[in-house]
C-alpha positions as CSV (number, residue, x, y, z in Angstrom):
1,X,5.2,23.9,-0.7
2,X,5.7,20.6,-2.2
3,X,6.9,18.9,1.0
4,X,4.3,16.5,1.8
5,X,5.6,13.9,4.9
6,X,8.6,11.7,5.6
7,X,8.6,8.8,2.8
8,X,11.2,6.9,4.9
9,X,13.8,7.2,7.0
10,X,17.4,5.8,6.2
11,X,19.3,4.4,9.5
12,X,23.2,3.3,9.0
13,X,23.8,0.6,11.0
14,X,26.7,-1.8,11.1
15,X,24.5,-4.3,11.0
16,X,21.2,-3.9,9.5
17,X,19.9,-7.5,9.9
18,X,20.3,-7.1,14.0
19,X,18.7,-3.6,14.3
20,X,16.1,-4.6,12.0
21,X,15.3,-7.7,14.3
22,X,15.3,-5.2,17.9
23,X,13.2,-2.9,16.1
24,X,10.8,-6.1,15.3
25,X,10.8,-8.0,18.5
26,X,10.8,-4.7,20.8
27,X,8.8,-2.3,18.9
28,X,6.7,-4.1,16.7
29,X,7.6,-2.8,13.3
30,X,7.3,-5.7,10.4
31,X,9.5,-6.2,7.2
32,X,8.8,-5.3,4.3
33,X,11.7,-6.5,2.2
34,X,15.1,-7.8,2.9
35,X,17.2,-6.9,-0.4
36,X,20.4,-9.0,-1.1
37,X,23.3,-7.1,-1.6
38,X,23.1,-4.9,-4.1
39,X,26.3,-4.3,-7.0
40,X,27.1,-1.2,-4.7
41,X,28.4,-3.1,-1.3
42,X,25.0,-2.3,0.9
43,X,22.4,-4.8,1.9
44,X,19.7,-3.0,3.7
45,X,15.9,-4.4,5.5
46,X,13.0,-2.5,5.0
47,X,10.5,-2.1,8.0
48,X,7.0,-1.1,7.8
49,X,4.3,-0.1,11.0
50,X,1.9,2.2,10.2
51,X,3.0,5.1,8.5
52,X,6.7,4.7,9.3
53,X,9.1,3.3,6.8
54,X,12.4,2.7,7.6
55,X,15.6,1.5,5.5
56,X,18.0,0.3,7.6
57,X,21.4,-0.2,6.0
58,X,25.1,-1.7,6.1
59,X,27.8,-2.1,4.3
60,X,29.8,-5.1,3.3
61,X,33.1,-3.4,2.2
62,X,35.0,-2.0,5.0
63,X,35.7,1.6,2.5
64,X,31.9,1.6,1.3
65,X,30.5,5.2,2.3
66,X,28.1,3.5,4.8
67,X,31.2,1.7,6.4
68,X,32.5,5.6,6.7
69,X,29.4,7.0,8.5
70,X,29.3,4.2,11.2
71,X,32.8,4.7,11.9
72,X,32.1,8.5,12.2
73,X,29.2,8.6,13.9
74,X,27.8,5.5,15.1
75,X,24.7,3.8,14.0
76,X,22.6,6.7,12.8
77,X,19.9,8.3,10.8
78,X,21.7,9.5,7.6
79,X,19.2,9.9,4.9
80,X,15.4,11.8,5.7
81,X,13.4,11.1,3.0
82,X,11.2,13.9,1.6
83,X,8.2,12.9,-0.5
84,X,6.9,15.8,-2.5
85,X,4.3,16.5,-5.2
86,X,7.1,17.5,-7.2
87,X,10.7,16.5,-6.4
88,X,12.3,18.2,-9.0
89,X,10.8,21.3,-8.5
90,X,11.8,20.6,-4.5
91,X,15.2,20.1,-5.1
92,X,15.7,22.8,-7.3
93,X,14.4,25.1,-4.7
94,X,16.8,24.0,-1.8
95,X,20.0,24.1,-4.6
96,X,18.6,28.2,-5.1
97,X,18.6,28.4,-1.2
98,X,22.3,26.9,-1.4
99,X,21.8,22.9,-0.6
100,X,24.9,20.9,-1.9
101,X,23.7,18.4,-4.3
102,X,25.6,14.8,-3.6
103,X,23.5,12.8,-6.2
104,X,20.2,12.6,-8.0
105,X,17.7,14.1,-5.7
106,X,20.1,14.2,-2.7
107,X,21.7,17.1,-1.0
108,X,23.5,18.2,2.0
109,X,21.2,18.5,5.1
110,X,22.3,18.9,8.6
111,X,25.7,17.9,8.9
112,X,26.4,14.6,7.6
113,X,22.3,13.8,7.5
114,X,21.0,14.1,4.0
115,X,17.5,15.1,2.8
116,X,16.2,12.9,-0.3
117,X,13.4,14.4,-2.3
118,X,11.1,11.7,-3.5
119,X,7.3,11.7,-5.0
120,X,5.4,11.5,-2.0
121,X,3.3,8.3,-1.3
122,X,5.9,6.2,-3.0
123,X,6.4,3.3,-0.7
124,X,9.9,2.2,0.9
125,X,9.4,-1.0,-1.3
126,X,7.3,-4.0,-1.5
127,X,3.9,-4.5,-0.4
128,X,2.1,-2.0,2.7
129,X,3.3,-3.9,5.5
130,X,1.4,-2.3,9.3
131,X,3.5,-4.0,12.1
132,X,1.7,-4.5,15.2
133,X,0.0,-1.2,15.2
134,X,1.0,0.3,18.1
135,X,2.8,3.2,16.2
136,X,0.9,5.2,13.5
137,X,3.9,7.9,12.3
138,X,6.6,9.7,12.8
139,X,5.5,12.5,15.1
140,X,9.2,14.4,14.5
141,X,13.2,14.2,14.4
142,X,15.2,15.9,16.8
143,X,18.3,17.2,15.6
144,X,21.3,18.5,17.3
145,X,23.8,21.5,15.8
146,X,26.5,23.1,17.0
147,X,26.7,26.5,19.2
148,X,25.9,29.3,16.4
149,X,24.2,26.9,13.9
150,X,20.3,27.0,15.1
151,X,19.6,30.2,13.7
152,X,21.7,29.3,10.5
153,X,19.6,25.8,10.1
154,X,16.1,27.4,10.7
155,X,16.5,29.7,7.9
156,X,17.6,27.2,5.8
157,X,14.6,24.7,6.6
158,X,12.5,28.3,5.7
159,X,13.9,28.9,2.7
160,X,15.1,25.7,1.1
161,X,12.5,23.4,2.3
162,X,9.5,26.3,2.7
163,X,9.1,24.8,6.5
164,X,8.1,28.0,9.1
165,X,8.7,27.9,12.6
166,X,6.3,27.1,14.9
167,X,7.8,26.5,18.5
168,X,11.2,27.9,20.6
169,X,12.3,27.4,23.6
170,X,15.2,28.3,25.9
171,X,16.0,25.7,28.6
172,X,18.0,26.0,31.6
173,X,18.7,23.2,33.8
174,X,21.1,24.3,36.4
175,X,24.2,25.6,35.3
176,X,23.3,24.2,31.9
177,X,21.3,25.9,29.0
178,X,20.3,25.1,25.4
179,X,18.1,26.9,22.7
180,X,15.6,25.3,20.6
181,X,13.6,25.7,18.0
182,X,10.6,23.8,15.5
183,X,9.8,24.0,12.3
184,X,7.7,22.2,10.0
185,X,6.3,22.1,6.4
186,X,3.1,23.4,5.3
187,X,1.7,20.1,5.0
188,X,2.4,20.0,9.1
189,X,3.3,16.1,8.5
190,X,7.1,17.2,8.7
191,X,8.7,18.3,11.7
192,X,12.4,19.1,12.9
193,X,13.0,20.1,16.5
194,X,16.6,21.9,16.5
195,X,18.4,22.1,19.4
196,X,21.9,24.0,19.9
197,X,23.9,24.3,23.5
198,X,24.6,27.0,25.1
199,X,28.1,26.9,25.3
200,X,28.4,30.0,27.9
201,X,26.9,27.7,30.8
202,X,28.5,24.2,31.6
203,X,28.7,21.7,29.0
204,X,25.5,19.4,29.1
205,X,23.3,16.7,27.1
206,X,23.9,18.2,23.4
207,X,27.5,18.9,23.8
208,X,27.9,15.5,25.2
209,X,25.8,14.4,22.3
210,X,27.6,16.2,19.3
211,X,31.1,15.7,21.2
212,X,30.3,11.5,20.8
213,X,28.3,11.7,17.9
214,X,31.0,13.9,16.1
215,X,29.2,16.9,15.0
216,X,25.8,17.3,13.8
217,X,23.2,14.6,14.0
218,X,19.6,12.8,14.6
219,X,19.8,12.9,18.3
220,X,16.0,10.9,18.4
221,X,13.0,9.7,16.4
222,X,9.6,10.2,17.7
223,X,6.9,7.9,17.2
224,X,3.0,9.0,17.6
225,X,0.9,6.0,18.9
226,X,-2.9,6.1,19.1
227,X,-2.3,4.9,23.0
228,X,0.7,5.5,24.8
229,X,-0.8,3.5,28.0
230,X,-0.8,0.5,26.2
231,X,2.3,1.2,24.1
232,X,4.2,1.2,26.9
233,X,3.2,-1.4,28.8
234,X,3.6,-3.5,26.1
235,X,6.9,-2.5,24.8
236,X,8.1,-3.2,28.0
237,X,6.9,-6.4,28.4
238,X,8.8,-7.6,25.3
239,X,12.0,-5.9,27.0
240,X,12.5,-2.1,25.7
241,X,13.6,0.2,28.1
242,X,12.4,3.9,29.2
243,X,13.8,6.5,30.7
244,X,12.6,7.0,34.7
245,X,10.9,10.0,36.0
246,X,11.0,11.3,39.7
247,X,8.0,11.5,41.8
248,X,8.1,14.7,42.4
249,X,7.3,15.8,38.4
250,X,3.9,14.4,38.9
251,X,3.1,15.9,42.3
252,X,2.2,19.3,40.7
253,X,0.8,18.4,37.6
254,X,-3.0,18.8,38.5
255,X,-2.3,22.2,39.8
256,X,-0.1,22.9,36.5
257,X,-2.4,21.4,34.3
258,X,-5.7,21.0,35.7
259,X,-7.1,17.5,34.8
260,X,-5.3,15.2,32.5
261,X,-6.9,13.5,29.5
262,X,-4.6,9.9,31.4
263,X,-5.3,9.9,34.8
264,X,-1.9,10.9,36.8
265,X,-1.5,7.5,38.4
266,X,-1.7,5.9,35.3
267,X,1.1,8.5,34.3
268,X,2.6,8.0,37.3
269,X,2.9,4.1,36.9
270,X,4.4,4.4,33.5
271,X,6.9,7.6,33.9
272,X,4.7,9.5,30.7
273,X,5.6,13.2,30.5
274,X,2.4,15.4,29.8
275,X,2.1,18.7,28.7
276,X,-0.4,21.1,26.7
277,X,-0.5,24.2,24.0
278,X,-3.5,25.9,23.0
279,X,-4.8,23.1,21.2
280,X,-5.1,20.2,23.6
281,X,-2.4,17.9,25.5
282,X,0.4,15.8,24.3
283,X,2.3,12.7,26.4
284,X,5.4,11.3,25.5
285,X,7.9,9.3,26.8
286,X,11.8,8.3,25.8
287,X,13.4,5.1,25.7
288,X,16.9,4.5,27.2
289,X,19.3,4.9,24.6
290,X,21.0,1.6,23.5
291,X,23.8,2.9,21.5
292,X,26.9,2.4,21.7
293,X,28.0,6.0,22.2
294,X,24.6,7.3,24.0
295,X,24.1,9.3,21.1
296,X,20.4,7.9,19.7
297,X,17.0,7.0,21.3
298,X,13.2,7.3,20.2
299,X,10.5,8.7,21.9
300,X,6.6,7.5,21.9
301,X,4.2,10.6,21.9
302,X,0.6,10.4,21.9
303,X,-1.1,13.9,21.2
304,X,-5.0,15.0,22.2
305,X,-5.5,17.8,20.2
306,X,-2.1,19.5,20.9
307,X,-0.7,20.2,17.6
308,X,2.6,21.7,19.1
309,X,4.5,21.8,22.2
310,X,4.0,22.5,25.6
311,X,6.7,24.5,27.9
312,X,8.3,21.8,30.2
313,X,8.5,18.7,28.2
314,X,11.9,19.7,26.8
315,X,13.3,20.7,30.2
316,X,11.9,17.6,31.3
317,X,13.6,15.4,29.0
318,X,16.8,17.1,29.3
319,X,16.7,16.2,33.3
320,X,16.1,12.8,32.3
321,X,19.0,12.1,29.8
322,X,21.4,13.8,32.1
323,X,20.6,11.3,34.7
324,X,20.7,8.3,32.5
325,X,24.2,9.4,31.9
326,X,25.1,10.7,34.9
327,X,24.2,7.0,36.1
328,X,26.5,5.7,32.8
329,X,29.6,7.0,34.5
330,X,29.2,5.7,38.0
């Protein structure tokens, strides 16, 4: 399949200039451009670190398009960027497999999140620009869909994108329950982790997620890092923010695991999550979201040799959210 990696990622935001600065002072990421406004009403910053580009945009007229998705949804991720060997041949693919075109090399993705097909290596503009190097990529995208649209959005990433499925997962956390499921192109440098609730169990996380967000969305971005240790501890020297983990998670973990690739205190210290698959283990850990509406966060994962996902990371993550917001409402 032509779907080679994530060219860049397009973030709506009512105000580009400010994200663009917390995403340089907290996480490190370096411009690449600023662009004045363009003759269409959008000025948008371009950030670089590693292999990540993103586009962050606003809108200067209050009925631009951009303008209309904020209001909507929030700041959000609205355009995934596709680079391919061949976009045409890409896009002409997904229309067969019934993608709504909405303009040259643009259709209808998940909800109101749009998939660009690009020529892949084509940079987000300007020169190569690393950041501070703490991040490396995007590891993957977590999307939430409504009750009755996982199934409907995997066999759309099969056969209009060529992605397969490589991971699912049914989590219940109490009286709660979702279902989710991974795919991820050929190339393996594209993943989307798809998660729908289970609305026959009490309302949780993604209903609370698609109720604010307003239907279907990026719920978080995860960034691989060569070191998560030091990622963190730096990240939250300059101020960002993770999400807590109880004690208890990491008083079974040698039993569970065997021996750790980080040593547990280290873990311990810094609230990482660890898990394994066949190939190795994987640690990640997830920022408190700062959005307005809870809806958006980003996640740090740092994988040794695990080329999937493990079992309880998910569940894990789910706990944690629901007590970030639990704590929201006291």
């Amino acid at each position: 399949m032509t779907v080679q990696g994530i060219a860049h990622i397009e973030y709506h935001c009512a105000d580009a200039e400010q994200a663009a600065d917390d995403l340089a002072t907290g996480f490190g990421f370096a411009r690449e451009r600023a662009q004045p406004a363009d003759r269409d009403g959008r000025r948008s910053v371009h950030l670089a670190q590693g292999r990540i580009r993103l586009r962050l945009v606003s809108a200067l007229r209050a009925d631009h398009p951009v303008a209309e998705f904020v209001r909507r949804h929030g700041d959000g991720v609205a355009v995934l960027a596709l680079g391919c060997t061949d976009p045409d041949a890409a896009l002409d693919r997904a229309v067969r497999h019934g993608a709504t075109v909405l303009g040259p090399g643009l259709v209808a993705g998940f909800g109101d999140v749009a998939l660009r097909f690009v020529t892949a290596g084509e940079p987000a503009g300007g020169e190569p620009a690393l950041g501070d190097g703490l991040l490396e990529a995007l590891d993957h995208t977590a999307i939430c869909v409504p009750a009755g649209e996982l199934a409907p959005a995997v066999r759309f990433c099969e056969a209009a994108l060529g992605f397969h499925r490589i991971f699912g997962e049914y989590i219940e956390v109490g009286a709660q329950g979702m279902d989710s499921s991974v795919v991820q192109s050929a190339s393996g440098e594209v993943t989307f982790t798809l998660l729908e609730p289970d609305t026959g169990r009490r309302p949780g996380q993604i209903d609370t997620f698609l109720d604010a967000h307003r239907g279907t969305g990026v719920q978080h971005l995860a960034f691989r890092t060569p070191g998560i240790a030091d990622a963190v501890r730096t990240l939250r020297s300059r101020g960002v923010e993770f999400l807590t983990t109880p004690g208890t998670y990491y008083d079974g973990l040698l039993e569970r695991l065997g021996s750790t690739a980080i040593p547990v205190q280290t873990l311990r210290e810094l609230d990482v999550l660890v898990d394994q698959d066949h190939g190795g283990q994987l640690f990640q850990i997830f920022t408190r979201s700062v959005h307005a509406r809870r809806t958006f966060f980003l996640e740090l994962i740092e994988r040794q040799g695990a080329g999937t996902f493990g079992t309880s990371n998910i569940k894990a993550l789910y706990e944690a959210v629901e007590r970030q917001n639990a704590a929201a409402t006291v």
